[in-house]
N, C-alpha and C positions, 0 to 999 in steps of 0.2 A: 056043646056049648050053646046056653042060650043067648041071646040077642042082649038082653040084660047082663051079663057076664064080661068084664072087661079083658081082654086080652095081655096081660103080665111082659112085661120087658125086667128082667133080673137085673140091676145094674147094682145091685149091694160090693160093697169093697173096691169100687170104679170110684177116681176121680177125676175131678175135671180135666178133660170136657168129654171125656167118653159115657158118661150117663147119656148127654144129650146126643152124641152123635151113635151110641145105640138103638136113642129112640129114634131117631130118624130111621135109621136103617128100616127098622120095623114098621116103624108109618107108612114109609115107602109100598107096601105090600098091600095095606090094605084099604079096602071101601072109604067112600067119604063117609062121614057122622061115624065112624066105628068108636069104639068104647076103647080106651087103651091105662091101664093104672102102672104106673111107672115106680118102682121100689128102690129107693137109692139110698145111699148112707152119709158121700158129701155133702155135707153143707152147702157148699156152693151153689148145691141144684136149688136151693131156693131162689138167687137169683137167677141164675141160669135156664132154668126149663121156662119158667112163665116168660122169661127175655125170648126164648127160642118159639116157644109156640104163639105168641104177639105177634113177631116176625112173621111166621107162616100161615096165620089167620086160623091156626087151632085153637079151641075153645077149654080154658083147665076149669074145671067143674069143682074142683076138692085137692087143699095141700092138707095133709095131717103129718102129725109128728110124732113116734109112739116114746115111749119113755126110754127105750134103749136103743134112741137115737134112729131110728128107722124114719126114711120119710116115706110118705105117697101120695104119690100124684095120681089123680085118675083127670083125663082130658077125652075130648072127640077131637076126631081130624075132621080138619077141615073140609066143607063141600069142597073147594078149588083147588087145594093145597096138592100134590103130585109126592 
């Protein structure tokens, strides 16, 4: 994996609030500024991810939305964040 390459959290068919508390999980693991694009299918996660990563002082880069309902997020964690 390059440095450029974001790290994938699967949260497709996950609804609220396990999208977000999956990507936590995952954040938890890694470096600060890492690259992380989050795939989710609730809705919800549109308000919910950018409300959780505000909170945690992660930075979301890109929300897209594909035609068959797919979202993603791609964010950095936070230098501070744990």
């Amino acid at each position: 994996m390059t440095q450029d390459q974001p790290i994938i959290v699967d949260a497709r068919g996950l609804n609220c609030p396990l999208p977000v508390l999956r990507l936590r999980k995952r954040l938890k693991g890694l470096a600060a500024g890492a690259a992380v694009e989050l795939l989710a299918t609730d809705r919800a996660a549109l308000r919910d991810v950018p409300a959780f990563c505000a909170s945690h002082g992660h930075v979301v880069e890109h929300i897209g939305q594909e035609t068959d309902g797919l979202l993603r997020f791609r964010l950095k964690k936070s230098t501070s964040a744990a």
